[in-house]
C-alpha positions as CSV (number, residue, x, y, z in Angstrom):
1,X,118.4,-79.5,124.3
2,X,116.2,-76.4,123.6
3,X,116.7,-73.8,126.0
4,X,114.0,-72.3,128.0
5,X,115.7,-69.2,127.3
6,X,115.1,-66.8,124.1
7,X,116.6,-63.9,124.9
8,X,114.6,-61.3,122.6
9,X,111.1,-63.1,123.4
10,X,111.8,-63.2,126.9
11,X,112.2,-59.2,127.7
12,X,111.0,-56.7,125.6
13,X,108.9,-54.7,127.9
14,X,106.7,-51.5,126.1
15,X,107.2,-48.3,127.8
16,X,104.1,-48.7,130.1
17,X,105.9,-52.0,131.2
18,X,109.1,-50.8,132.2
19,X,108.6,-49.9,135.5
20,X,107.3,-53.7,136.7
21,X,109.5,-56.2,137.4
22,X,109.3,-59.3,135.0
23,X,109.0,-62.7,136.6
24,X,109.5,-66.0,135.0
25,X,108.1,-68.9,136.5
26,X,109.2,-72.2,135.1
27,X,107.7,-75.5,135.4
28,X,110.5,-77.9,136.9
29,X,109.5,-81.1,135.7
30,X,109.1,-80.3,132.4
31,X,112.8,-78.4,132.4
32,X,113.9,-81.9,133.7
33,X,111.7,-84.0,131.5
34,X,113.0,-82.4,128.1
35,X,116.4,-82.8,129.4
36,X,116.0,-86.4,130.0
37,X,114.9,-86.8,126.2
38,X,118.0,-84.7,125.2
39,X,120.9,-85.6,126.6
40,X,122.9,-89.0,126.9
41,X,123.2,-90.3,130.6
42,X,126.4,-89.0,132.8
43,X,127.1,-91.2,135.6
44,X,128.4,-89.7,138.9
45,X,131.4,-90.3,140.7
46,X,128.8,-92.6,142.5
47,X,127.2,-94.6,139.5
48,X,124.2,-92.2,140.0
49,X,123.0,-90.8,136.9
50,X,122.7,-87.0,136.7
51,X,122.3,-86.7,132.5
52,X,118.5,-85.1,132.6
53,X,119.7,-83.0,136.1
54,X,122.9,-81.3,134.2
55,X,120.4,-80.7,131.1
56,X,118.1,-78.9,133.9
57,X,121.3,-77.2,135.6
58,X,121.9,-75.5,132.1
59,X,118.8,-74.5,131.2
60,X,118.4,-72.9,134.1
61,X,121.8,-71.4,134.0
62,X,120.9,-70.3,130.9
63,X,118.0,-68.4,131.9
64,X,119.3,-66.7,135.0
65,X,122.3,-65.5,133.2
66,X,119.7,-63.1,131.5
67,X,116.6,-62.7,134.3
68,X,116.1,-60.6,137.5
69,X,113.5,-62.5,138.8
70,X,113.0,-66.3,138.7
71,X,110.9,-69.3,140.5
72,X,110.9,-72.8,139.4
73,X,107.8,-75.1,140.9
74,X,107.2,-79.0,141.2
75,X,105.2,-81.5,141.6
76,X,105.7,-83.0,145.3
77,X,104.5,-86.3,144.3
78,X,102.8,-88.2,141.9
79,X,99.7,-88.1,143.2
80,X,97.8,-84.8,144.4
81,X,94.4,-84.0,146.0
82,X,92.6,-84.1,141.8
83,X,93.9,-88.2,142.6
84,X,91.1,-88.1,145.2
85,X,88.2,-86.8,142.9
86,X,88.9,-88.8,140.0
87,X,91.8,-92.1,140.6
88,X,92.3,-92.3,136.9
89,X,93.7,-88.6,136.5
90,X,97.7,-89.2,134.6
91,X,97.5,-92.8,135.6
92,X,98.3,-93.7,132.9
93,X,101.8,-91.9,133.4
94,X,103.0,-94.5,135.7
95,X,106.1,-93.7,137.7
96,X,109.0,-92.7,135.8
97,X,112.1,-94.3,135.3
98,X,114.4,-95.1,138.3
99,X,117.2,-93.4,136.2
100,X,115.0,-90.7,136.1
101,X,113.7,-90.6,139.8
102,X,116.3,-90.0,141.5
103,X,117.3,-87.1,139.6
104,X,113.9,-85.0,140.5
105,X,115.8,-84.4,144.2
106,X,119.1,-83.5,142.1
107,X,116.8,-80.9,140.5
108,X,115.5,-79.2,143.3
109,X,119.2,-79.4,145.2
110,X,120.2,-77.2,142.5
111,X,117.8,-74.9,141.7
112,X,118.6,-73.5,145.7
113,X,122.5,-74.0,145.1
114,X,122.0,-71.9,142.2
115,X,120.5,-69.4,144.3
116,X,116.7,-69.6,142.3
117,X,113.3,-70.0,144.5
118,X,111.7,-73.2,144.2
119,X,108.4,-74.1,145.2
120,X,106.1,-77.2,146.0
121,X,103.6,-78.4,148.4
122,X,102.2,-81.9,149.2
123,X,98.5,-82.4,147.6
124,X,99.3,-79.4,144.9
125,X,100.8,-80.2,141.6
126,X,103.5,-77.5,140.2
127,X,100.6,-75.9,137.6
128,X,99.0,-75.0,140.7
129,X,101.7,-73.5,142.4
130,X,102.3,-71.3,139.1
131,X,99.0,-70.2,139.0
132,X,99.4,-69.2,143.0
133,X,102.1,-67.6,142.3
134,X,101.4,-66.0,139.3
135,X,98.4,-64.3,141.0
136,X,100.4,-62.8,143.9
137,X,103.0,-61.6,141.7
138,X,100.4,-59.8,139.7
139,X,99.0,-58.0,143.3
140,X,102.7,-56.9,144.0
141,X,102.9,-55.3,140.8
142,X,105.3,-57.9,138.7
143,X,104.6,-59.1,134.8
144,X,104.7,-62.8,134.6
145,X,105.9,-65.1,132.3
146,X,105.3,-68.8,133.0
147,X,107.5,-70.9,130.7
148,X,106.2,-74.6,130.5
149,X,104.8,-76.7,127.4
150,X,101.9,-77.5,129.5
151,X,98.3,-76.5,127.5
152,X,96.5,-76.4,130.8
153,X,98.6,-73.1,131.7
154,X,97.1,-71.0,128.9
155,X,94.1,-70.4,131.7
156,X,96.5,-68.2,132.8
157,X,97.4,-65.8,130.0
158,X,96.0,-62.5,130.7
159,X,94.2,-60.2,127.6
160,X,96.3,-56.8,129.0
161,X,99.8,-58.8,128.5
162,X,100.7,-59.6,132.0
163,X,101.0,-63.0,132.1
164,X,101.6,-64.5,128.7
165,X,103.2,-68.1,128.4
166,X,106.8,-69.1,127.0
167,X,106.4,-72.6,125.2
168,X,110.0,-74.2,125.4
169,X,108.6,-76.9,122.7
170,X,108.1,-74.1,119.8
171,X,110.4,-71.6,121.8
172,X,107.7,-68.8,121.2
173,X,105.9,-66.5,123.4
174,X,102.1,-67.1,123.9
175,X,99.8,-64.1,124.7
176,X,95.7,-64.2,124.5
177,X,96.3,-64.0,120.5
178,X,98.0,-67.1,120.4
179,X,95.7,-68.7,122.6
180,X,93.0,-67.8,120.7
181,X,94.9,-68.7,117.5
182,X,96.1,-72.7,119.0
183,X,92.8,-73.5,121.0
184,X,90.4,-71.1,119.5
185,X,88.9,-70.3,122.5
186,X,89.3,-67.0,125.1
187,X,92.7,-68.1,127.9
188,X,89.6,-68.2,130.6
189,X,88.0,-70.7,128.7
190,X,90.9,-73.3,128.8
191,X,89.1,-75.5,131.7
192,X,85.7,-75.6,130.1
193,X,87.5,-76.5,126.4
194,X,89.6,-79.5,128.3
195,X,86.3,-80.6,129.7
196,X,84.9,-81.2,126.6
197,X,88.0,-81.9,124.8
198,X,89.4,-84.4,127.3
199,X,92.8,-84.6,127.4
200,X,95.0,-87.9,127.0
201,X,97.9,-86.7,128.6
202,X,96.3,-86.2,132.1
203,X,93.5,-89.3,131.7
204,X,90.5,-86.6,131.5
205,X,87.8,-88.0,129.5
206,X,85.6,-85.9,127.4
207,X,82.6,-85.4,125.5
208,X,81.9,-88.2,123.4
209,X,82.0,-86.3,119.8
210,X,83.0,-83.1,120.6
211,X,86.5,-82.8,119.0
212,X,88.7,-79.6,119.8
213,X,87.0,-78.1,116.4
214,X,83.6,-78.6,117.9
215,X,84.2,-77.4,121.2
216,X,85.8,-74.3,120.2
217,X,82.4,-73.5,118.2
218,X,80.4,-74.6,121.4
219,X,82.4,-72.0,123.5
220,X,82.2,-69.5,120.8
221,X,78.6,-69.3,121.1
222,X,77.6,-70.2,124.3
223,X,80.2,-68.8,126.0
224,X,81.0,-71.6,129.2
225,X,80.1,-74.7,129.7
226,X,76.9,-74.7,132.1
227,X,75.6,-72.3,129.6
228,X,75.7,-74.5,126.6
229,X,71.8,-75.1,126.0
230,X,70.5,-79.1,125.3
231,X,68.9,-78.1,122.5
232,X,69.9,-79.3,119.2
233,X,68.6,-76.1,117.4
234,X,70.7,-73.5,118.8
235,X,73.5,-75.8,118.3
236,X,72.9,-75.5,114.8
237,X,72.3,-72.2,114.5
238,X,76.3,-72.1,115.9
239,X,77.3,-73.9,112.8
240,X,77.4,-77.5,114.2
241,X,76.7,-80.4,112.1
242,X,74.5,-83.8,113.2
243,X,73.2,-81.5,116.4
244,X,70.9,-84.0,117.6
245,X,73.9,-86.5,118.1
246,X,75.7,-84.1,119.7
247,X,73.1,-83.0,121.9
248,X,72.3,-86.1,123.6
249,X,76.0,-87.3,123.8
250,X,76.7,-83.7,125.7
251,X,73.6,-84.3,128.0
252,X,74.3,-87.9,128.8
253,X,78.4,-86.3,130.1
254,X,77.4,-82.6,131.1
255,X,77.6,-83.8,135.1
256,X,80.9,-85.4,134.4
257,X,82.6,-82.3,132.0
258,X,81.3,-79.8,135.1
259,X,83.3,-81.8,137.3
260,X,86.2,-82.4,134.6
261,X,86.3,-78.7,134.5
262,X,87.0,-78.4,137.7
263,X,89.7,-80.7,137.8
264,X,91.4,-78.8,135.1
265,X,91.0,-75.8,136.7
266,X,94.2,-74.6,138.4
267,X,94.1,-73.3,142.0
268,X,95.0,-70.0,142.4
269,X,95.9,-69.9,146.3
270,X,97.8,-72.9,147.6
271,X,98.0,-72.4,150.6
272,X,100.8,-71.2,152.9
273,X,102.7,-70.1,149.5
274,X,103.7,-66.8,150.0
275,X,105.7,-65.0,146.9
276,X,106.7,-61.4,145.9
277,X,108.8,-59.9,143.7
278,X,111.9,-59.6,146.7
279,X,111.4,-63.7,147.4
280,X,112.0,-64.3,143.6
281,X,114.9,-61.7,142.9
282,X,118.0,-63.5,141.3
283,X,120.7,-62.5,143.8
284,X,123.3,-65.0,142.6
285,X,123.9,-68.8,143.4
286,X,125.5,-70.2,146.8
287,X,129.0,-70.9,146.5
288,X,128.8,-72.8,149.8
289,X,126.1,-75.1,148.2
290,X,127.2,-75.3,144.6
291,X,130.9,-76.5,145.2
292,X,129.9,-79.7,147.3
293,X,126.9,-80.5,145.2
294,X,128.7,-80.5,141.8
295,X,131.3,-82.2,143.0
296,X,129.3,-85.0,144.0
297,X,128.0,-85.1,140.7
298,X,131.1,-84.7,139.2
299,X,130.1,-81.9,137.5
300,X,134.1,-80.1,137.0
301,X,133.5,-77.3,134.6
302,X,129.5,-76.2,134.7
303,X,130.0,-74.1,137.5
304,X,132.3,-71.8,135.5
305,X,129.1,-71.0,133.8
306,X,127.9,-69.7,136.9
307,X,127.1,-65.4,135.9
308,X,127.0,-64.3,139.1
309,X,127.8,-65.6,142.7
310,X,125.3,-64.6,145.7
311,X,127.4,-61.5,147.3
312,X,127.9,-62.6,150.7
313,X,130.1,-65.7,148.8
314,X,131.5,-64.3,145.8
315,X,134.9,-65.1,146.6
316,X,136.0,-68.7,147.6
């Protein structure tokens, strides 16, 4: 499995930097998804299979073992309130494998053994509870990195450097450069580029036409969405080919991308989340939780892997 974990991408704060605490938020599900494509299955003492959740456990280990500060979110559930604006959105997903279920609840169970905060919420999905987070953590003076493979998340990268994205599919940092450079649109634009673009992942349709190339031209010129003129001229004059097509194709869909757009737009303040740098601080795992747990999954030797026990449990 590729760690989550690089440690020279991960912390090299400038001098200006040095004095703000570095945060790295990291998207559970797709720690726990990667593992389950990675790693053979381990049966518990029980039958219950743990494979993808001792990926996640050293991943995560991983990453602590070198961090300060650390939050994982999830999804609560399969379905959130976007479910109740459009029915389609990531039906397509279907529910995941029973093999694979069970071990989502062995995920959270140790992320709080090992001592790291984890967050969710019923109705919010876990990009929105990054993007919460994120933007409180930015108040209270933290940097931020948010280490996913989720494109949607690149609405968050900031142009002065303070949140920039770790993709754990390449293993590379992602700052408004490399937004720029994969989309070729501005990190604000991301919402208005998956409206047009559609994306197949999350069952958000787009504009009939408009192919990532295309939309990245549109936004170029025109800036966001609502301000994209129907006229076929000044879509030429932006370097698009067969305006006229184009035109009435994005007329016919603008009502739907507006509300695609907002669909794809991350909520910044979940409520009743509450984070700061103190609530996210890496004091060390719980010995108290960890023993029991890992037995139980007959995990025998990972916790020897363990950097640093909480204080008020270090011995035991």
């Amino acid at each position: 499995m590729t760690s989550p974990d690089d440690a020279d991408s991960y912390s090299e704060p400038d001098d200006d930097r040095e004095q703000r605490p570095i945060v790295h938020l990291f998207d559970g599900h797709v720690l726990l998804f990667r593992a389950w494509h990675s790693l053979p299955e381990m049966p518990a003492p029980d039958g219950a299979p743990t494979g993808a959740a001792y990926g996640y456990a050293s991943a995560l280990l991983k990453a602590i073992a070198r961090l300060d500060h650390a939050a994982v979110c999830f999804d609560a559930a399969l379905e959130c309130f976007r479910n109740a604006i459009l029915p389609s959105y990531k039906s397509s997903r279907g529910a995941p494998p029973p093999e694979l279920e069970a071990q989502f609840d062995f995920a959270r169970e140790v992320t709080l053994a090992l001592g790291v905060c984890a967050l969710e919420r019923a109705e919010y999905e876990a990009d929105d509870l990054l993007a919460t987070a994120t933007e409180q953590l930015l108040r209270a003076g933290a940097d931020v990195v948010i280490v996913t493979s989720d494109k949607d998340l690149a609405q968050l990268v900031r142009e002065d450097g303070r949140v920039v994205l770790h993709d754990i599919a390449k293993d590379v940092r992602v700052d408004a450069d490399g937004v720029r450079a994969k989309f070729g649109v501005d990190p604000v634009q991301i919402p208005d580029w998956l409206a047009l673009v559609g994306d197949s992942v999350d069952d958000l349709p787009g504009v009939p036409g408009l192919g990532p190339k295309r939309a990245s031209q549109l936004l170029r010129a025109f800036g966001a969405l609502d301000r994209i003129p129907d006229d076929a001229s000044a879509w030429s004059a932006a370097g698009l080919r067969g305006a006229d097509g184009l035109v009435r194709a994005f007329s016919a869909h603008r009502e739907r991308a507006l509300g695609i757009r907002e669909l794809a737009t991350v909520v910044r303040s979940v409520p009743e989340v509450r984070v700061t740098p103190a609530s996210v601080a890496w004091r060390g795992a719980h010995r108290t939780l960890v023993d029991p747990l890992f037995a139980r999954l007959g995990w025998a030797g990972i916790a020897r892997r363990i950097p640093r026990w909480s204080p008020s449990q270090a011995s035991g």
